[in-house]
Every structure is written in structure tokens, then in C-alpha cells.
Wavefront OBJ file of the C-alpha trace (Angstrom):
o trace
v -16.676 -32.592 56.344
v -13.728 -31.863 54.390
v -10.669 -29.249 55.382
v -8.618 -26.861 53.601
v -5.910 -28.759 55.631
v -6.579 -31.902 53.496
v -7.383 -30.632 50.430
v -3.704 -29.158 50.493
v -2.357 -31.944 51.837
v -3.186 -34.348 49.153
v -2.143 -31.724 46.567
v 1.259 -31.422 48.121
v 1.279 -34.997 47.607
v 1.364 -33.558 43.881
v 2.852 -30.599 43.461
v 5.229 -30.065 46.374
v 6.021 -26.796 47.845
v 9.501 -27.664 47.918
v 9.491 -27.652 43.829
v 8.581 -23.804 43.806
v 11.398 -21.350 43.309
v 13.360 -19.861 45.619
v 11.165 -16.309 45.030
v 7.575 -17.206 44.513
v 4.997 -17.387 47.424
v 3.284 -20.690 47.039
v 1.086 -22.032 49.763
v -1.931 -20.500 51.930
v -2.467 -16.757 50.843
v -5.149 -15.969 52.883
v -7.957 -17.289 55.091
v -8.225 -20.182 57.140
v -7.443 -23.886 55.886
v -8.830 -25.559 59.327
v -12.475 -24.743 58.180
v -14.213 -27.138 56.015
v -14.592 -26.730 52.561
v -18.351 -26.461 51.256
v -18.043 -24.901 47.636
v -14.228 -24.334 46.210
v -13.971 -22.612 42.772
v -10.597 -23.056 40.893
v -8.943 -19.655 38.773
v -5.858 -18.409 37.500
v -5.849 -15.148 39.026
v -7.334 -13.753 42.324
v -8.780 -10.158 41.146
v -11.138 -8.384 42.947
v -13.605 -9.922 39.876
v -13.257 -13.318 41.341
v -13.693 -12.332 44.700
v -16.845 -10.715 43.369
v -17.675 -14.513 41.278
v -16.641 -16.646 44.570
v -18.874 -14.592 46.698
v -21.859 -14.524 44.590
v -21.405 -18.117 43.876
v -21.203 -18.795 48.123
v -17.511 -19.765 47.625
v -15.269 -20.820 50.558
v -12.050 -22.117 48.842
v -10.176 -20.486 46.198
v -7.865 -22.433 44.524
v -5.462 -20.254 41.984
v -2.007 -20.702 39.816
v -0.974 -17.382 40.464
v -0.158 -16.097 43.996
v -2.302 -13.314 45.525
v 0.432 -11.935 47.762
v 3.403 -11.370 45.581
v 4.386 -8.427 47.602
v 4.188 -7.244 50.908
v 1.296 -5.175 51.996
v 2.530 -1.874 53.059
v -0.278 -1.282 55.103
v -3.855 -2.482 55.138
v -5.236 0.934 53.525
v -8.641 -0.580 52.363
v -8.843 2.601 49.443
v -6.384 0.374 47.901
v -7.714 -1.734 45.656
v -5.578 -4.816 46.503
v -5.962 -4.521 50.399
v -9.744 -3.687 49.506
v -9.922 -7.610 47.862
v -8.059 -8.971 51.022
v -10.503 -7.209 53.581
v -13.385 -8.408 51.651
v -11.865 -12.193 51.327
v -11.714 -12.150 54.922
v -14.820 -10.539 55.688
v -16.373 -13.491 53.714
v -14.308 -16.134 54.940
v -13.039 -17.399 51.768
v -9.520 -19.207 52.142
v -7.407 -18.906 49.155
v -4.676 -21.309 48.374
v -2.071 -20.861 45.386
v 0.261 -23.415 43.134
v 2.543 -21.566 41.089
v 5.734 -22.721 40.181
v 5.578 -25.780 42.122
v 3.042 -26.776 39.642
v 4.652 -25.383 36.375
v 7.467 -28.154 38.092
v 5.239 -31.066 38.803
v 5.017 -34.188 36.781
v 1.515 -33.641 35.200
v 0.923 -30.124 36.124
v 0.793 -26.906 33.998
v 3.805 -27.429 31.561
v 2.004 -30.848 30.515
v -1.512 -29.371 29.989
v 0.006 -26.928 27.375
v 2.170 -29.332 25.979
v -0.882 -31.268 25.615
v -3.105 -28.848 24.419
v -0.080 -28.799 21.297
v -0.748 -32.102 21.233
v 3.498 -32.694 21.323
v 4.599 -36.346 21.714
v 7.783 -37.846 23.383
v 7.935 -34.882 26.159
v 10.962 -34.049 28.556
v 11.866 -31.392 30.731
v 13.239 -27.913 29.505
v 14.664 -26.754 32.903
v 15.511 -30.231 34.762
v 15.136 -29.099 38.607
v 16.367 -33.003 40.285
v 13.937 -35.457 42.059
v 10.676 -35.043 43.308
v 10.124 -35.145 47.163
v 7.945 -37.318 47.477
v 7.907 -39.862 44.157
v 11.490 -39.359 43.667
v 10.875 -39.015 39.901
v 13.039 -36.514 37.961
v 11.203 -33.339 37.458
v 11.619 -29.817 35.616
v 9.859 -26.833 34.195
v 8.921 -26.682 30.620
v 8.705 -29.285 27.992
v 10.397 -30.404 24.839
v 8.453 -32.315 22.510
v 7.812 -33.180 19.065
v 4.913 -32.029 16.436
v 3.113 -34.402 14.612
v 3.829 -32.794 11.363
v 6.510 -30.012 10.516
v 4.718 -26.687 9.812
v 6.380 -23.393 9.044
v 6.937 -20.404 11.268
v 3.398 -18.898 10.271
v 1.003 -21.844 9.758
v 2.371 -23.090 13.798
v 1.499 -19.427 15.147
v -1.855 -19.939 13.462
v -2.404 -23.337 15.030
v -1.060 -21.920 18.316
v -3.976 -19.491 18.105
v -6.349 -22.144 17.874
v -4.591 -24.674 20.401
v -5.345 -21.758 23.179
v -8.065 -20.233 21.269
v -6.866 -16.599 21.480
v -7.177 -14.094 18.721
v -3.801 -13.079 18.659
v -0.361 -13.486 19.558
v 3.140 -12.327 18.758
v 5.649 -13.843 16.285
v 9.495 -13.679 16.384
v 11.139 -14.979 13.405
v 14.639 -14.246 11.779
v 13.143 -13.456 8.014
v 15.838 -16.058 6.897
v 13.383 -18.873 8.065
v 10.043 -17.730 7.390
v 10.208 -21.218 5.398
v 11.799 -23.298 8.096
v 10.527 -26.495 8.937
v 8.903 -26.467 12.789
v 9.468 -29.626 14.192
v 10.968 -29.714 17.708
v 8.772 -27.881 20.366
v 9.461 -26.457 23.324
v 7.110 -24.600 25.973
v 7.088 -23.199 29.463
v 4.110 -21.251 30.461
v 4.328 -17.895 32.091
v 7.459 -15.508 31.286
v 9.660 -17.465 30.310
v 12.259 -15.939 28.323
v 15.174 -16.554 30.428
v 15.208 -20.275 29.282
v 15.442 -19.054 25.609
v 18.875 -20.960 25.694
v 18.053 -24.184 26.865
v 15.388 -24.575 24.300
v 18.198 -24.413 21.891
v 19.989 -26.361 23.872
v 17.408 -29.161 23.736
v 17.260 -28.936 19.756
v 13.959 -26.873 19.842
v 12.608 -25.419 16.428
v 10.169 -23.364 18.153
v 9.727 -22.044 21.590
v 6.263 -21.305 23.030
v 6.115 -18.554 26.249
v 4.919 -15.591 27.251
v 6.344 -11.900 28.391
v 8.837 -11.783 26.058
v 11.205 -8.620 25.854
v 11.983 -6.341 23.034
v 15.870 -7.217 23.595
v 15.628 -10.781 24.387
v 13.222 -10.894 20.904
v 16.450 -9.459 18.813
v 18.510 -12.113 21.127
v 16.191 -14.692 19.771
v 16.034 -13.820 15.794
v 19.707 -13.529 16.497
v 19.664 -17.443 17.135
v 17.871 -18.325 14.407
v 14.963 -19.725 17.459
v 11.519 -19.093 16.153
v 9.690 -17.813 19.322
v 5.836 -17.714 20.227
v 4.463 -15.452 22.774
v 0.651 -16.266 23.086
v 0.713 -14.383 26.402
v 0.896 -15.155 29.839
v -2.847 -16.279 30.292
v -2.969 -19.331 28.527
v -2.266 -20.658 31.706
v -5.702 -20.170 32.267
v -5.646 -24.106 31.339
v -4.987 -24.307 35.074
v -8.574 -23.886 36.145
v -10.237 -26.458 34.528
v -7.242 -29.461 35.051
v -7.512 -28.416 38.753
v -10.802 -28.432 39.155
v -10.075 -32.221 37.069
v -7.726 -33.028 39.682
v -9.798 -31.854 42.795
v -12.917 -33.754 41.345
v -10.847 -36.794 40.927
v -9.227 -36.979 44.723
v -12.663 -36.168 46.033
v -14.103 -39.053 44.171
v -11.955 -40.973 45.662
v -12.228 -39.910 49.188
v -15.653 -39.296 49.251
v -15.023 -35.455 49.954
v -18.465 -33.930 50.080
v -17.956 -30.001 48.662
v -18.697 -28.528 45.158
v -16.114 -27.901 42.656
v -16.283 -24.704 41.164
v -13.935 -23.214 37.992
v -14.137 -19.020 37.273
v -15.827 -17.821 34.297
v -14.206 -14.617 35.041
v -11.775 -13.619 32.194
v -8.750 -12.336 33.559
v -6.415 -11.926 30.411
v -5.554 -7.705 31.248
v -4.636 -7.280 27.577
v -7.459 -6.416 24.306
v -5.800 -6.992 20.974
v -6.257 -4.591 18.932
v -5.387 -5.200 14.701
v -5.929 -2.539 12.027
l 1 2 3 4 5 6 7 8 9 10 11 12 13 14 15 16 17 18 19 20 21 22 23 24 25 26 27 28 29 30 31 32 33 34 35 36 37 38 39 40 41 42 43 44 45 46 47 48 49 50 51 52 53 54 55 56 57 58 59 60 61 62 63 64 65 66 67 68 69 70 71 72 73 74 75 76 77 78 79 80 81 82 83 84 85 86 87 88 89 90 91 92 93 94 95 96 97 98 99 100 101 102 103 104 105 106 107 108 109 110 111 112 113 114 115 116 117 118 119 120 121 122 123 124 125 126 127 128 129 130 131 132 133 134 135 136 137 138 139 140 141 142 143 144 145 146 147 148 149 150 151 152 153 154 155 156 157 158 159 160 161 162 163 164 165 166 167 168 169 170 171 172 173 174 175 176 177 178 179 180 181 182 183 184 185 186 187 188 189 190 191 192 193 194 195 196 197 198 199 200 201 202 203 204 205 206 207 208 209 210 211 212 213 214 215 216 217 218 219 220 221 222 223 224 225 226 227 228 229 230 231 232 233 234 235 236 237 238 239 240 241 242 243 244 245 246 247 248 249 250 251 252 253 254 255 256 257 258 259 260 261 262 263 264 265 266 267 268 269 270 271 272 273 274
């Protein structure tokens, strides 16, 4: 019989709580980690969709990137469709458990995967955040890294595309280097626009992230930084490297539960060409 309480505890090991930023709500959401863990499922997001998934599929363990409780309930109003998903989470006794931004900061968490999935070499921190907790290794969100080959503004949004297989994505370019040699990568998943400077800083070509701004895009072009916003949900890496990670420790430690990821697509946006 395996526990929530040890499940987390070995990722902590991991991804520290103590990395997270100052405003995100990383930890238990909901539920209760002293019960033991018979079927845990692994998603981005917690929608009412994968509540649906995790109950049909006799889920007890929900293991997400993104945080269910970003906010403050107001009340418990179950018309709402958010408390709705809590009462129905609880009713089931499903614990849910989320890594956000403490594992965008880890040493082999989310910024690696997509670094990986671009297949950059000779990776280093965008945003260096100190020391690790518990290795004591320097740590940081986003990567820098470099291409195997130099491609231009258009032929790397096309291989971005196929990198995160998504059928489209946004490219900001100055139109002074539509020919400009991409060489230098950087990439933080999520929305991160705010680091636009530090990927100069680091001698990025390119800079892969999501949620970007009509005003920081003109802020960009301004800087001659050519910018890729595949979206927010090519995070979705995160549910099959954590179910990787959770099949791996409980190999190890002879955990006996299933491991679970959501085939529940929860990208919110359809893209739409003429």
C-alpha cells in the first residue's frame, strides 16, 4: 500500500516546493494524501473533463502541472462550474496534487522536456533562481541552448510546429531578419514574456513561450528577438514525463498502483486559417 504522503514526498525530493514562486499554489489541491494510492492518472490541467476521465477510469490520484486552486473560492456554490468539479472530486475521493513552477525550476523538469523535444544541446538556465534545497545544484527557469543547424525565422516556426505537433502557432519577427540565421535558443514554457530580456541577455536568436502580448510583441520586433509563441499547452509534455518519472520511483520501490496519463485534450484554443 502506497500513500499520497509518499508519492509527494519522493517528488519533493525532485521538484521542491520551495523552488515555486512566491505567487503560485503548488502542493495538495484537494483530497486526502494519507489514503493509498490505487490508480493515479497524470494531466496538465484539472477541468471538469478530467474529473469526468479520472472517474470513469476509477482514478484516486491526480497528478497535474497546473494548479486547480489558483483563486480563492468565494463560496462553495455547486451551480458554479469550478466548485461543481471540487464537490464532485471530493465526492469521489480523488486527491489531486499539483507541480507548477517548482517544476518549470527543477533540474530535469518541464523547461528540459521542451528543450529536449527541440532537441537543443549545451543547455543553461534562462532565469537562474540559486541552489536547490535539497541537491544544492544551481537551478533556474527556462533554458538556453543551441540548434543543431541554423535555420531562418520561418523554416524554425515550421519545425517548432512539428517538435510539439500543433497546427499552428504565432510568429514575431522584425521584417529586417526574415533571413536571419537561428542559432541560439531559448525557451520557458508557460507565459513567459516577462523574461523577453534575459533571453537577449543570454545571446538568444530565438525565444520559444507562450501568452505573449500585443505590446510586449512590438517590444520584441523592436529588439530585433525573433519570438515563438506555440501556446501555453505544449506543456502538455508534462503528462507523459510524469507519468515517466512516477513509473520509474515506483519501480524502484515496489509501489503497487497504476499509472495513468489523460487523453483529455485540454488546449482551450481551435486555430482557425483562411
Amino acid at each position: 500500500m502506497t500513500t499520497g504522503n509518499q508519492l509527494i514526498a519522493r517528488f519533493e525530493k525532485f521538484a521542491n516546493p520551495q523552488l515555486a514562486e512566491k505567487w503560485d499554489h503548488v502542493g495538495l489541491q484537494i483530497g486526502n494524501p494519507d489514503l493509498p494510492i490505487t490508480r493515479l492518472m497524470t494531466t496538465l490541467d484539472v477541468r471538469p473533463e478530467v474529473v469526468d476521465e479520472a472517474i470513469e477510469q476509477n482514478v484516486d490520484f491526480i497528478f497535474a502541472h497546473h494548479p486547480i486552486m489558483f483563486h480563492p473560492a468565494k463560496d462553495l456554490d455547486t451551480r458554479d462550474p469550478q466548485n461543481a468539479m471540487y464537490a464532485k472530486l471530493l465526492a469521489n475521493n480523488i486527491t489531486v496534487y499539483a507541480a507548477h513552477t517548482n517544476l518549470d525550476t527543477a533540474n530535469g523538469g518541464m523547461n528540459d522536456w521542451l528543450a529536449d523535444q527541440l532537441h537543443l544541446t549545451n543547455t543553461v538556465p534562462l532565469v537562474p533562481a540559486g541552489n536547490d534545497p535539497i541537491s544544492g545544484e544551481p537551478v533556474g527557469m527556462g533554458r538556453v541552448g543551441e540548434l543543431a543547424e541554423p535555420l531562418t525565422p520561418q523554416k524554425f516556426a515550421k519545425y517548432c510546429m512539428d517538435v510539439f505537433a500543433i497546427r499552428g502557432l504565432r510568429l514575431i519577427v522584425n521584417p529586417l531578419d526574415q533571413e536571419r540565421e537561428i542559432k541560439r535558443v531559448a525557451v520557458l514554457g508557460g507565459a513567459g514574456q516577462d523574461f523577453y530580456q534575459q533571453a537577449l541577455e543570454a545571446g538568444a536568436d530565438a525565444y520559444v513561450t507562450g501568452d505573449v502580448s500585443y505590446h510586449f510583441a512590438h517590444d520584441m520586433i523592436a529588439s530585433h528577438l525573433v519570438v515563438i509563441d506555440p501556446g501555453h499547452h505544449i506543456e502538455v509534455v508534462a503528462a507523459h514525463q510524469l507519468a515517466n518519472l512516477i513509473t520509474q520511483w515506483k519501480n524502484e520501490n515496489n509501489w503497487q498502483f497504476e499509472v495513468l496519463e489523460s487523453r483529455v485534450n485540454t488546449e482551450p484554443f481551435t486555430f482557425i486559417t483562411k
